[in-house]
N, C-alpha and C positions, 0 to 999 in steps of 0.2 A: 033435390031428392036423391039424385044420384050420390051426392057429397055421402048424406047420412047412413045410406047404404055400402054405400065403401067403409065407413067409419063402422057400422058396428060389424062389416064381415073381418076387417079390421080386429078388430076387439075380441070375436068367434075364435078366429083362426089361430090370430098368437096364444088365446088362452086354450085350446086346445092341445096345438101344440107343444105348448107349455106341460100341460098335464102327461099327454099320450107319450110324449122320449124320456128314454131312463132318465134320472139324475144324474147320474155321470155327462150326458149328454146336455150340452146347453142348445135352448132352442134359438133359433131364424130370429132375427131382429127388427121385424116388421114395419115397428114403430119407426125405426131408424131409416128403411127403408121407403117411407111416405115420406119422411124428413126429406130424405136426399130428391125425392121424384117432385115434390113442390119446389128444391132449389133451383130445378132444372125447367121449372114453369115458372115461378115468380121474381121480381126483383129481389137484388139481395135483404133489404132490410123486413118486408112482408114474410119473407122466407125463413130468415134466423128466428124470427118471431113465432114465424107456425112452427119451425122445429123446435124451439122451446116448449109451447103450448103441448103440442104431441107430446115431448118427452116429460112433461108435467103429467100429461092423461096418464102416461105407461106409471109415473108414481104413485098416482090415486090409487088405479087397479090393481097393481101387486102390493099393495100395504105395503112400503117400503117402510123403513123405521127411519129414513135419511131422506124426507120429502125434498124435491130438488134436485136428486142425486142425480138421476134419466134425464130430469130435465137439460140441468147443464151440459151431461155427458154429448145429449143429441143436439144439442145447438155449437158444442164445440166439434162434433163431426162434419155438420152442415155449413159451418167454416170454414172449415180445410177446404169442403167442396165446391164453395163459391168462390174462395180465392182461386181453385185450380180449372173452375168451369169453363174459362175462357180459352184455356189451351184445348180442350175436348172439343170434338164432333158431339151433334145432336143425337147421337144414336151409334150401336154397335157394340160387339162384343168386348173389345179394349176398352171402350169408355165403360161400358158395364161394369169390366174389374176394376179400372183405376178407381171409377168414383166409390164404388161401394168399400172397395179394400181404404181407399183413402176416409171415407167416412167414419168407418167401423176402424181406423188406428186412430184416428181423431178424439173420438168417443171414448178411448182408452187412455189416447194423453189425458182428456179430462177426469176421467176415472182416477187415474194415478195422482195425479194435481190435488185432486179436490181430496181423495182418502191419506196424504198426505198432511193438506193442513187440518183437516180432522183429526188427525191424529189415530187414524181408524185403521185396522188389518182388512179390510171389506176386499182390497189387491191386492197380492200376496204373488211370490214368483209360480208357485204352484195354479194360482188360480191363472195368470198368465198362459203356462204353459199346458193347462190344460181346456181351460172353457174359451181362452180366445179363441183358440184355430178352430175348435167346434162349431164356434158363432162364427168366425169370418165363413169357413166352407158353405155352413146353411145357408148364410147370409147371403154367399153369391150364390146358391143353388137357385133359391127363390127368386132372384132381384128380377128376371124376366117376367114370370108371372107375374109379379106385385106393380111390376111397369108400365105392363097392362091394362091390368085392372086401374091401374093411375092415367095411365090414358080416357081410360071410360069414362071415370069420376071425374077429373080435371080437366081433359084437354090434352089435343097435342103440346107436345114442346116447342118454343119459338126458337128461334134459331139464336147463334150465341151474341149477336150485336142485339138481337131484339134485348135479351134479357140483362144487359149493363147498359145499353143507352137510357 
């Protein structure tokens, strides 16, 4: 019960947020932020899987016209975080910024990758230098709340041998 309720405050908040900050502003990357807070509770292959799945949900809900695109984006950030999860502490403000900063540049190697062999402008230096640093800031504003609230829904974090043995 608890899951569903995270999932659809989830769902409230980023599309709220979504709407309520100008456009020039990209909102907090929420979705991506559940992504990384399951890496750090599940083994690795359960976890690339949920952050797929999550970054599939994020494509249903904003009509993307590139179904897929979130998805991969968020399982190749949850990559980076798995391979880098072993060198981190269970907690703390360092590990806060590496994983999420490394999450959210992860999500954008795939972004670039994938609007590449599309052959698509969706990346653009512009978009780059303007709506990433937007999204990284939000992204690590919120990452403590959202971790929380991840705690509540999932579970503490196991320690770092728990979750590779």
């Amino acid at each position: 019960m608890r899951i569903l309720v995270y999932l659809l405050l989830l769902i409230g908040v980023q599309g709220a947020l979504t709407r309520l900050l100008p456009a020039s502003v990209s909102a907090p990357d929420l979705f991506l932020l559940t992504a990384v807070a399951l890496a750090f509770r599940w083994r690795p292959l359960p976890a690339l899987l949920a952050a797929y799945l999550i970054g599939l949900v994020q494509d249903v809900l904003s009509h993307a016209s590139l179904l897929g695109l979130h998805a991969a984006a968020v399982a190749g950030g949850v990559l980076l975080v798995l391979g880098l999860r072993r060198f981190l502490a269970s907690d703390g403000l360092l590990q806060t910024i590496v994983s999420v900063t490394t999450a959210t540049v992860g999500q954008w190697i795939a972004f670039l990758i994938l609007t590449y062999w599309l052959r698509n402008d969706l990346v653009t230096v512009t978009t780059l230098s303007t709506v990433l640093p937007a999204a990284l800031v939000g992204t690590l504003v919120l990452a403590p709340m959202v971790e929380r609230f991840a705690t509540w829904a999932f579970g503490p974090r196991g320690s770092v041998e728990e979750g590779l043995a």
